[in-house]
N, C-alpha and C positions, 0 to 999 in steps of 0.2 A: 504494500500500500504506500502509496506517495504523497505527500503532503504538500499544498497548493493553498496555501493562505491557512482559511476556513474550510476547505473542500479536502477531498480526498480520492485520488484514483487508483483506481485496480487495473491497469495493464489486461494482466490475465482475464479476470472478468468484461474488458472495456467498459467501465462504470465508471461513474462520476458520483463522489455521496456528498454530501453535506449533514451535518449530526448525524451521519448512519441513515439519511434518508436519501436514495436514489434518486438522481437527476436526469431530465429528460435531454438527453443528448442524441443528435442525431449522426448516422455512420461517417459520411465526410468530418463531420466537426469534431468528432475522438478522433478521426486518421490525420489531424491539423493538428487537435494537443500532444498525440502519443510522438509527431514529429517533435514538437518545439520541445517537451520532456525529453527527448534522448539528445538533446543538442542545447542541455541549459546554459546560459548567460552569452547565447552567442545568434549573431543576425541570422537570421535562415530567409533565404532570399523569398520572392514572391514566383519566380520562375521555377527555383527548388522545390516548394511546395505542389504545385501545379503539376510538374511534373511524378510529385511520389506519391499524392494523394490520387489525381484524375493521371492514370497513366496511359490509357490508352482513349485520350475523352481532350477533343480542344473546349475549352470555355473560358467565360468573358471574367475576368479580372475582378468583377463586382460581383461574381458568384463566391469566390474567395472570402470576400469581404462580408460575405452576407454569414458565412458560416461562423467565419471570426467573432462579428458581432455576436450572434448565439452563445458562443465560448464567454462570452466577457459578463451575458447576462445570465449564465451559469453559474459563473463565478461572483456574483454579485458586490459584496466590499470590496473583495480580491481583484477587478478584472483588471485592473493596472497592472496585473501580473503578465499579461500581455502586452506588449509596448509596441507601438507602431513605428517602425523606424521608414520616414517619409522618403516616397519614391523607391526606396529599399526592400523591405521585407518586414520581419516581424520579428521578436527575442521575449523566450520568457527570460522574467528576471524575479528577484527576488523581493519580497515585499518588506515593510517595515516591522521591526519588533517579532511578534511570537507569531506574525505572518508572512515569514523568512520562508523559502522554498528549500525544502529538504527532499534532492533528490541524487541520483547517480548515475553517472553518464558514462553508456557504453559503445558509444561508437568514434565520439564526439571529443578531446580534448576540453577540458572543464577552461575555460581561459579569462573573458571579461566579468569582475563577479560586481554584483553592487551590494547590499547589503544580504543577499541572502546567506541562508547555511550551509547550500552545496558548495562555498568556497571556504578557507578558513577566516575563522573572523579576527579581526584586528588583536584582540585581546582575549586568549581563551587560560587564562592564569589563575592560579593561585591569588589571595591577597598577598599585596607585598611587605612584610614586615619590615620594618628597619631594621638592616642589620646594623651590627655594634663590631668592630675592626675590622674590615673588611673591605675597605675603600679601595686598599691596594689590589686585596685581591679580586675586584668588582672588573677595576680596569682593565686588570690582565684579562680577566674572561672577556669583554666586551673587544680588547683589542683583537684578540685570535680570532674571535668570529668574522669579523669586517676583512680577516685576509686567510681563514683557513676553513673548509667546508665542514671536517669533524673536529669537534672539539668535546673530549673525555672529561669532566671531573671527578678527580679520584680522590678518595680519604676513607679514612674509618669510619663505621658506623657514628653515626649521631655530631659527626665533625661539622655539619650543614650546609652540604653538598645542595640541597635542593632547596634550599633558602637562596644559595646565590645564584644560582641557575633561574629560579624565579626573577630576582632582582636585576641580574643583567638582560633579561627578557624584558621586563619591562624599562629599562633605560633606552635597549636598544628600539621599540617599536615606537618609543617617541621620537628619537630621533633619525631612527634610520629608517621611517615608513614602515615596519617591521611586520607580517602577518606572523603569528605565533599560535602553534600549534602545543597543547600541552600534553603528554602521557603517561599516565601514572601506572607502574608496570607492579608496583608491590604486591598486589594482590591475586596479581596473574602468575597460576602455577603453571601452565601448559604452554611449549612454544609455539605452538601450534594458534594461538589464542593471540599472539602479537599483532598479526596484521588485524586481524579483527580490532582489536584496541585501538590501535592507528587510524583504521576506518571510521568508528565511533566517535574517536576525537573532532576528526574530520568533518563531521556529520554527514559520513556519506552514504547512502542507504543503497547498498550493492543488489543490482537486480540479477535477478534468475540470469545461469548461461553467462557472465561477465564475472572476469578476474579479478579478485579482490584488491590484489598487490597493481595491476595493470588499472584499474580505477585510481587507487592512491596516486598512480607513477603520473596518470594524467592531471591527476588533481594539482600535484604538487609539482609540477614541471613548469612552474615561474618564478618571475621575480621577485626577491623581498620574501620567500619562506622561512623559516625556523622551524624546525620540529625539536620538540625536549623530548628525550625518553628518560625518563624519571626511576628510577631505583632500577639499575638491570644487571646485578651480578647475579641471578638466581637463573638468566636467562643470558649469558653470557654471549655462548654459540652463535643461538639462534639470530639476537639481537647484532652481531658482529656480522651475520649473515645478511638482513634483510638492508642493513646501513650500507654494505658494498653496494647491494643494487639499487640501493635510492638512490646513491650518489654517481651511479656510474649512469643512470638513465635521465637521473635530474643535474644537472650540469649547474644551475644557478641556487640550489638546496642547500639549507645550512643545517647540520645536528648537532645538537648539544646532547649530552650522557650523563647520567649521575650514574656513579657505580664502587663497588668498593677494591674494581682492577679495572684494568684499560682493554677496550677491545682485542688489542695489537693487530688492526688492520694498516692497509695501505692509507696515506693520508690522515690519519687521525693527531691531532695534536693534546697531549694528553697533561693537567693540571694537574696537579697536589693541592689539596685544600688543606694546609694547617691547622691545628690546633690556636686558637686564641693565643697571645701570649701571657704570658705566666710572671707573677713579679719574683725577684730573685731572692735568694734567702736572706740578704741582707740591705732588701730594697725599704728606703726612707717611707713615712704618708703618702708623702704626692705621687713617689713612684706605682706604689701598691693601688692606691685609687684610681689613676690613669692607666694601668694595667689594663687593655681589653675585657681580658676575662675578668676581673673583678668588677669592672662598669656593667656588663652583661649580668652577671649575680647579683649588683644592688639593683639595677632597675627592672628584673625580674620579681627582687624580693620587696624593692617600694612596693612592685604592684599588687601585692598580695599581703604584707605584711603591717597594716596599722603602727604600728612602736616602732617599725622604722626610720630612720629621719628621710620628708619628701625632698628636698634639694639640696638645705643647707650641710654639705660635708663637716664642715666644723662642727660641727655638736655629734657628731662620730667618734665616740674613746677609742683611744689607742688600741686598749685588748680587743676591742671588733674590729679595728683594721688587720691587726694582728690574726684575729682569727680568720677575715675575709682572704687575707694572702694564705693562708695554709691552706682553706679549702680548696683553692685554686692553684696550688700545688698537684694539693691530693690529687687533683681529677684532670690533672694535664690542662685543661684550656679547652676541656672538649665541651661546644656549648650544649649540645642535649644533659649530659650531664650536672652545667651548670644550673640550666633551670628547672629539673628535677631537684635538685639541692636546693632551690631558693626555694622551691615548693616547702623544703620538708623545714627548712629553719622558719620558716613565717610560723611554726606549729610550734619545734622541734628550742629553736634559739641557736644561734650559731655555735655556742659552747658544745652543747648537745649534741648538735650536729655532726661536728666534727668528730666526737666522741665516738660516735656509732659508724663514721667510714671509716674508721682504723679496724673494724671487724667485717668488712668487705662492702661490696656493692649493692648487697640485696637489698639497702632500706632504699635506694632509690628506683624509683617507679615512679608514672601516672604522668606517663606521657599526653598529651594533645588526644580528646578522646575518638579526633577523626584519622588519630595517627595509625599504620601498620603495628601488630603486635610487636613487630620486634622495635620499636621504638615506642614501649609503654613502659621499658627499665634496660638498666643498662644488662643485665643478666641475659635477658631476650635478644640484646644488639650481639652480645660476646657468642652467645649459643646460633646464635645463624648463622653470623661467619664461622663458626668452628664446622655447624651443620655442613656449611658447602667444602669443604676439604676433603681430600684424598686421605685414607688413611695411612699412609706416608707420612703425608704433611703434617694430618694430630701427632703423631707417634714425635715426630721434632718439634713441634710448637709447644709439648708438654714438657720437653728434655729444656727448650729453651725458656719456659716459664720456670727454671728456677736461677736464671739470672736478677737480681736486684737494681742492676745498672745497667748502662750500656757494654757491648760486647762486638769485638772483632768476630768477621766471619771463621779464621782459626777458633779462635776459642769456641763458635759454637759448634763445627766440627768435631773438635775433642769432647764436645757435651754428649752429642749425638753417636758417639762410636759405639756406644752398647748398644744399640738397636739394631746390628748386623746387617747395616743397609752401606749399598758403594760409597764411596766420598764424595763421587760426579754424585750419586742420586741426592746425599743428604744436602751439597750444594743447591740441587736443583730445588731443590724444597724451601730451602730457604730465600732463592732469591723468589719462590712464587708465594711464599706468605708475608714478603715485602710487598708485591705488586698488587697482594687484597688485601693488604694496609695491613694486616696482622702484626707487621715491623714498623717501626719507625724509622728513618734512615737518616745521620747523620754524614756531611761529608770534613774533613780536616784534610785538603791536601788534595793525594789522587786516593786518599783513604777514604772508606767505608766504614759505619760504627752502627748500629742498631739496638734497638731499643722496645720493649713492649710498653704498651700503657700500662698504668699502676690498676685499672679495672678490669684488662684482661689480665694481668699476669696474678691478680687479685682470684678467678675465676678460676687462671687454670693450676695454681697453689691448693685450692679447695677441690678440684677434681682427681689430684697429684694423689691428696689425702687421703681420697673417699678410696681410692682405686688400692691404697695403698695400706688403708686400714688402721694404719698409726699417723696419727696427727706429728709425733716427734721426728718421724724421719725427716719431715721440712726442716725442722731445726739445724741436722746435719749438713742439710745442703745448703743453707743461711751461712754457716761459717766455712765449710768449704769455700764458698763464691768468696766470701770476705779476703780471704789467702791465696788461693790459686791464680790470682791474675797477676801478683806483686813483682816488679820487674826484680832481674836475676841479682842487678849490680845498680849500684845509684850512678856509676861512669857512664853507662847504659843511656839514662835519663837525660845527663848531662848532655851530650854526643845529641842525644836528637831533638834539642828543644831548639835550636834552629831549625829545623824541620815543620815540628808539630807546635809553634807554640800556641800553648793556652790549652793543650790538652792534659787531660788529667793522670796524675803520677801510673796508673795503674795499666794504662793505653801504652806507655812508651815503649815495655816491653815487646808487645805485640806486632805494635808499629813495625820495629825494630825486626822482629822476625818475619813480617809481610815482607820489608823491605827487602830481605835479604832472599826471597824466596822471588822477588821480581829479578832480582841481578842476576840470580846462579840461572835462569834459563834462555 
């Protein structure tokens, strides 16, 4: 069924309804709209007509017209949906408001659209929330689009991947004419179900006999596209699939990605979305308050929190600045987890608060309640991504969840030799739980250093445990880690802080033997 203002046609049937009650149309005058529906927002001449309608029949021009007319007072509020284009022909077009034309076009190229839904509309977005640090990274996204067709953003769960994806959406459709297409893929378990989603977004209502993907490819074959696919590491493959062929048939198609790994196609230009940053252990007031992430947790916890102070910072005692930088230690800067925590101190008290995440991650919950499950606590974000790994890749990600600190890819090598898997394999595991953000990556140099969040390595300590049945054996590996990195000789240190400086005493070692394992080959 096809939607025509107020009216509705059935193809299949050749009917015309209006509230479900049948319209009296006459045969040429459905074989004039069933033309101008397979060819929406586009002139269809008067010679065109004439000819597919009366094919084997000359007649006078005002027979045309006569039928036309009928069409228009069928359609009654709607008939403007027919437009007369003088001397020309005729084009449906799409009407105002929730009398937009929702239809799919299978022969036709979808090309001039004016207001209707069979193109995409101006703004099909999310609200845009103000983000809080993120200016830098708003611009980086916005610059790669205006010169790169795929454009990946990548980060860890709950890092807010699809808040900036949103927000450069809407910068750019202001200023760069922008149609934008939105697709929320969370909830889509089947790959099979992606184009279908795409379609939807689209509003395009694929008839009988007509290619789903080959509709889309028409639809979006202009100028000034976006398309967002919104959460796709569950659908990696697939979605890595259908982006080659939008981009290899739509030449002027722009994609943007949220995901928690990068497709690794051809053309794709792929972002890191950071963590907030974090104030340092010995960072002053101002520094702490101006901290991204602790601006992000007080104007979370203003909003919810009565007893906290609305603007004026100075009436802020020190012990709750104090406490506000610790929390925002604890939780790296990751903002889903911020404002979970600002959730739970508006109840809790920052004292509290903080009291209860030194015994892990479980007290934060109560995500956004339009959110996907696995963004209603951070537990649900950590168990997805762990869900989608190779059993490889757990079997290392739990050998490396008993690091405390940052770690050379040696040393997580030596972590991972009891699991009887090759050096290439256990490599290879590791750099693919960097590329789904499971690592965090530091660079020093031409050095590598990685790092887990304190939520998952919080998560994967407690799975360590369960698996393991004595809570004490973590103890052992706690002081192990504290010793085994310590470089062999403090000359050692000395020799390479030209090299590495500013890295910390326990790195230099390592450093030191990566290095030496570049020169001997």
């Amino acid at each position: 069924m096809i939607s025509l203002g107020q009216a509705s046609v059935s193809l299949e049937l050749r009917e015309v309804f209006r509230c479900g009650v049948p319209l009296r149309v006459g045969t040429r005058a459905f074989d004039i709209l069933e033309l101008l529906i397979t060819c929406p927002g586009r002139l269809v001449s008067k010679d065109e007509i004439l000819r597919r309608v009366w094919p084997d029949t000359v007649v006078e021009e005002n027979n045309l017209q006569v039928h036309v007319s009928a069409l228009r007072k069928a359609l009654g509020e709607d008939r403007d949906l027919i437009r007369t284009i003088p001397g020309r022909g005729y084009m449906l077009v799409g009407g105002e408001g929730e009398s937009a034309l929702a239809v799919a076009d299978y022969d036709n190229p979808l090309t001039v659209g004016s207001s209707g839904s069979a193109m995409p509309r101006k703004h099909d977005l999310p609200h845009n929330v103000p983000s809080i640090g993120r200016q830098a990274a708003l611009e980086d996204v916005c610059e790669a689009l205006l010169s790169d067709a795929l454009v990946s953003l990548v980060g860890s769960g709950g890092i807010g991947k699809t808040s900036l994806a949103v927000a450069a959406a809407h910068y750019l459709s202001l200023t760069d004419s922008l149609h934008v297409c939105f697709v929320p893929l969370a909830h889509i378990t089947c790959p099979e179900n992606i184009v279908e989603s795409l379609a939807s977004a689209l509003d395009l209502v694929v008839l009988p006999g007509r290619s789903p993907i080959e509709a889309i490819v028409e639809c979006l074959d202009q100028q000034n596209r976006l398309v967002i696919l919104d959460n796709c590491e569950h659908l990696i493959d697939a979605i890595a699939a259908v982006s080659e062929h939008l981009m290899r048939r739509c030449p002027s198609l722009r994609i943007l990605i949220t995901s928690r790994e990068p497709l690794r196609i051809g053309g794709e230009r792929m972002l890191n979305v950071a963590p907030l940053d974090i104030p340092e252990q010995d960072a002053d007031r101002q520094q702490v308050l101006q901290s991204s992430s602790a601006q992000l947790f007080m104007t979370r916890l203003r909003a919810l929190d009565p007893y906290f102070p609305a603007e004026n910072m100075e009436s802020l005692d020190e012990q709750s600045v104090e406490l506000i930088a610790q929390v925002c230690r604890h939780l790296d800067g990751i903002p889903l987890a911020l404002e979970m925590a600002a959730a739970r101190a508006a109840t809790l008290g920052l004292f509290e608060l903080l009291q209860s995440l030194q015994h892990g991650p479980h007290l934060l919950s109560g995500g956004l309640r339009s959110a996907p499950d696995r963004h209603q606590s951070l537990v649900a974000s950590v168990e997805w991504s762990y869900g989608l790994l190779s059993p490889d890749e757990r079997n290392v990600l739990k050998r490396l969840g008993r690091f405390e600190d940052r770690f050379t890819l040696a040393q997580a090598c030596e972590r991972a030799q009891y699991l009887a898997l090759p050096q290439g394999r256990v490599m290879d595991c590791i750099v693919s739980l960097a590329q789904k953000s499971l690592l965090l990556i530091t660079a020093e140099g031409p050095f590598r250093f990685y790092r887990l969040l304190r939520t998952t390595r919080s998560w994967l300590v407690e799975a360590i445990s369960e698996l393991a049945g004595d809570n004490g054996s973590t103890q052992g590996i706690r002081q192990h880690n504290q010793h085994s990195v310590r470089p062999a000789s403090m000359a050692s240190v000395a020799t390479l802080r030209a090299v590495g400086g500013g890295l910390h005493d326990s790195d230099y070692f390592h450093l030191n033997h990566q290095r030496i394992l570049a020169t001997s080959q």
